[in-house]
C-alpha positions as CSV (number, residue, x, y, z in Angstrom):
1,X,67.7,-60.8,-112.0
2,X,70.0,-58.7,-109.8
3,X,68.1,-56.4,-106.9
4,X,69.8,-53.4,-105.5
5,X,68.5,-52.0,-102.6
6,X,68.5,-49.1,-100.7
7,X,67.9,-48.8,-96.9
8,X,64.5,-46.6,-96.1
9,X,64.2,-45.9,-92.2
10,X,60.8,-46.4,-90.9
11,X,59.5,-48.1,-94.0
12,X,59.5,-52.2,-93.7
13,X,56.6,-52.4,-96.7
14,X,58.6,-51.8,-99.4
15,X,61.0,-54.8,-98.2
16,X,58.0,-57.4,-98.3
17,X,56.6,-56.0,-102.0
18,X,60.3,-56.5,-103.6
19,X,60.2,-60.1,-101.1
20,X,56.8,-61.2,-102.3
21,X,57.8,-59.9,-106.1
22,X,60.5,-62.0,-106.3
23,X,59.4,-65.2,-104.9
24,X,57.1,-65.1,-108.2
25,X,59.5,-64.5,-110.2
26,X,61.8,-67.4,-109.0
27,X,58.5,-69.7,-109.2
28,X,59.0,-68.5,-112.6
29,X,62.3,-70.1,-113.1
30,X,64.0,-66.4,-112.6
31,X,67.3,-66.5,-110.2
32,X,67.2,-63.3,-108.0
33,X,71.0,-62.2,-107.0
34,X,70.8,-59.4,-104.1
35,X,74.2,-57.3,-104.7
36,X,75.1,-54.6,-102.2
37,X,75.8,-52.0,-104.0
38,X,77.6,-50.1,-101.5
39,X,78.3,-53.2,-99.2
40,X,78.3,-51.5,-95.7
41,X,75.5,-49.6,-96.0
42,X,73.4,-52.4,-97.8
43,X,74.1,-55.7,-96.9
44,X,71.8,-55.6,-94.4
45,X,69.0,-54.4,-96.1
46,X,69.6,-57.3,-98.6
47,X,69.8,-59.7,-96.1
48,X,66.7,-58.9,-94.4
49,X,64.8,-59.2,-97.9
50,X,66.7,-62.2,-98.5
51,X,65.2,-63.8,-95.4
52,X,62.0,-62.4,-96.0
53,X,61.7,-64.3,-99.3
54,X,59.8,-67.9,-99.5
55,X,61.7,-69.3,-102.5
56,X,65.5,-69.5,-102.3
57,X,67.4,-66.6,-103.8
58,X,71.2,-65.5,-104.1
59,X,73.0,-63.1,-102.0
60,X,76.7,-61.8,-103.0
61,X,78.3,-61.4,-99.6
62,X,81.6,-60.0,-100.8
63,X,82.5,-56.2,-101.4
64,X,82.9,-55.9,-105.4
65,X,85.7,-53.6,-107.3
66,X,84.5,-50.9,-109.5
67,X,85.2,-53.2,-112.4
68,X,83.9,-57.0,-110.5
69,X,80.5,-54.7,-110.4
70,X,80.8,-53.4,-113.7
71,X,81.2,-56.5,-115.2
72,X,78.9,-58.0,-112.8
73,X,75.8,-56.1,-114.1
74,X,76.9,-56.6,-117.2
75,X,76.2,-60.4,-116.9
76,X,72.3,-60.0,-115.5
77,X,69.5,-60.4,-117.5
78,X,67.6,-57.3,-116.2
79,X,68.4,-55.1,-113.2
80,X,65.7,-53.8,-110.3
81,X,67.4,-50.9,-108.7
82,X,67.0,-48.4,-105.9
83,X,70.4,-46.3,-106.7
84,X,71.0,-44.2,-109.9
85,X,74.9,-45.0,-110.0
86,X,73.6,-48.4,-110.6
87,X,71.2,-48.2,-113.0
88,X,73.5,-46.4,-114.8
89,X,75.8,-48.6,-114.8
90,X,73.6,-51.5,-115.4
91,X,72.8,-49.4,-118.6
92,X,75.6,-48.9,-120.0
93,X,76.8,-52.5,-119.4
94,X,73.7,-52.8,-122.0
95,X,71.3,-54.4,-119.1
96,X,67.4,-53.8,-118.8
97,X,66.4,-51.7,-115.6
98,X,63.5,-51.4,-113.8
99,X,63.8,-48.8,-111.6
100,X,62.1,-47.6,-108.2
101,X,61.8,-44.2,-108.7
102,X,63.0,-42.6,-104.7
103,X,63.8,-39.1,-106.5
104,X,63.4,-37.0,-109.7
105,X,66.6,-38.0,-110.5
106,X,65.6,-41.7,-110.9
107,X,62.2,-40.9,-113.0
108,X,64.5,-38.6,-115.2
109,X,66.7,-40.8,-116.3
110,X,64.5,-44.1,-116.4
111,X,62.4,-41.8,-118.9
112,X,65.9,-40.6,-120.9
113,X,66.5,-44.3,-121.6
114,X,63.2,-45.9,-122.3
115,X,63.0,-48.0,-119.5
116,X,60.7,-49.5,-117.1
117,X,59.8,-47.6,-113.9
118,X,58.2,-49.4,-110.9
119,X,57.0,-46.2,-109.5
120,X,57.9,-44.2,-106.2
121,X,57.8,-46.4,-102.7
122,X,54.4,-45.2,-101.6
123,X,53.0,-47.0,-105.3
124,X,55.0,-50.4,-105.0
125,X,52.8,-53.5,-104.9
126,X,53.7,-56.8,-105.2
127,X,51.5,-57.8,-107.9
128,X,52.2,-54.4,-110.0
129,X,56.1,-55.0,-109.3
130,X,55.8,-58.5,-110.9
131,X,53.7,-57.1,-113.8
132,X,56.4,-54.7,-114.6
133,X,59.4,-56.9,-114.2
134,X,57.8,-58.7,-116.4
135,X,57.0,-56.2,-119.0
136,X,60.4,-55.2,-118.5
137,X,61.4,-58.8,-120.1
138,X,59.1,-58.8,-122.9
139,X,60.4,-55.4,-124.0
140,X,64.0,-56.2,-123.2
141,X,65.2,-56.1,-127.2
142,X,63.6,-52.7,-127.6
143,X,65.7,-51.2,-124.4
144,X,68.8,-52.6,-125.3
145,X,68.3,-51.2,-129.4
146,X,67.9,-48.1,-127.6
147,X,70.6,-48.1,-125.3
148,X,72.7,-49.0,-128.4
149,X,71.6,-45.7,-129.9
150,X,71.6,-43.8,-126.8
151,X,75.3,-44.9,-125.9
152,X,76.5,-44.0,-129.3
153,X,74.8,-40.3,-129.3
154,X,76.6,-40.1,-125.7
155,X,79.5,-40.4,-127.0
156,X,79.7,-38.2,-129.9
157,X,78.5,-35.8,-127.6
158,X,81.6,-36.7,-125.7
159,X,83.8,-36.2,-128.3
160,X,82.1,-32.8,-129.5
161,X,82.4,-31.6,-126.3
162,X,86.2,-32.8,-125.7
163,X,86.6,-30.4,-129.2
164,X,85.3,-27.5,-128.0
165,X,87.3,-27.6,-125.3
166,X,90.4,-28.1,-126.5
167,X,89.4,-25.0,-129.1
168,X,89.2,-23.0,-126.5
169,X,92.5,-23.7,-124.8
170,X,94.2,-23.4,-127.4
171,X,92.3,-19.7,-128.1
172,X,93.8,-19.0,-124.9
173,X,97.0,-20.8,-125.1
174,X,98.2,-20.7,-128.6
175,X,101.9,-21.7,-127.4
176,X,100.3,-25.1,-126.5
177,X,99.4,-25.8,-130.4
178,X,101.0,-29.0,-132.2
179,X,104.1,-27.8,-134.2
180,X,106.7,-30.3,-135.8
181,X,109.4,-28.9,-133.8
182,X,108.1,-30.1,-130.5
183,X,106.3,-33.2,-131.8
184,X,109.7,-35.6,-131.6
185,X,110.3,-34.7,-128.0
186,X,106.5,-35.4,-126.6
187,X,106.4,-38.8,-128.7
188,X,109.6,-39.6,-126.7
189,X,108.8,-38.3,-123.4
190,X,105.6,-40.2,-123.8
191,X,107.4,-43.5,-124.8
192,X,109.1,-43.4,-121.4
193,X,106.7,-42.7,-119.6
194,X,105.0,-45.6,-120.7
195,X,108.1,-47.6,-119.7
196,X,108.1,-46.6,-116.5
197,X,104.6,-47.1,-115.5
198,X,105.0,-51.1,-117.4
199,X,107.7,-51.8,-114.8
């Protein structure tokens, strides 16, 4: 399981529920990978709950590109996540989430995509967090089906979208249209500049 934090001032609690959470989980047999999601901001925070854990636990101490993290998440099991970039992410890399709900934003989108929600900060407990996690597992099939179907409906939505756009440009730009006339010189100019971006 990966964990991505987020740094709360003032609030140490939180840190020992995800602590105590996962040291039953790697009882369990689970491996728990702490990634800083945003390094600088959250290494430390995932230190300090790597310390704070009993059991021994992972803890990626390198700064990740966009697609190292992206392919990263795609690799996990199941996600618990702080940030909404990442649960995203996590998502469409096809990857359970449970998520802890900091904002609307968070509880929106966990509820979008049928997945688990481990409640705001002021509900975390340990033994709750476990229990959910858990669920989370069990039910990991039915999230990923719907993902499938979810990603798919995103795109064509994507693609309707693109279309209507277009539509209108070329409402307003009807110079811009496709004719046969200017279609040999924008294949070719396109060939080059595919050449020159290969070398």
């Amino acid at each position: 399981m990966g964990v991505i934090l987020q740094n709360i001032e003032d609030n140490e609690q939180y840190k020992k529920t995800i602590a105590s959470a996962a040291d039953r989980l790697v009882q369990d047999g689970w491996d728990v990978l702490f990634i800083p999601f945003d390094f600088a901001a959250d290494i430390h925070v995932c230190q300090e709950v790597s310390w704070i854990m009993q059991q021994k636990n992972l803890l990626l101490k390198e700064k990740l590109s966009l697609v190292e993290c992206f392919s990263l998440l795609g690799e996990l099991d199941l996600l618990l996540g702080m940030k909404l970039p990442a649960l995203m992410m996590a998502s469409v890399m096809r990857t359970p989430c449970v998520g802890v709900a900091l904002d609307n934003k968070i509880s929106r989108f966990l509820e979008m995509t049928g997945q688990t929600s481990a409640g705001t900060l002021d509900d975390l407990q340990d033994g709750e967090l476990y229990h959910r996690i858990k669920e989370a597992w069990e039910e990991r099939k039915e999230t990923i089906t719907h993902l499938d179907q979810l990603l798919i409906q995103l795109r064509q939505q994507s693609w309707e979208s693109a279309g209507i756009a277009l539509s209108f440009f070329y409402s307003r730009q009807p110079s811009k249209r496709y004719n046969g006339r200017s279609a040999g010189r924008s294949e070719h100019q396109g060939k080059a500049g595919r050449a020159t971006h290969r070398g």
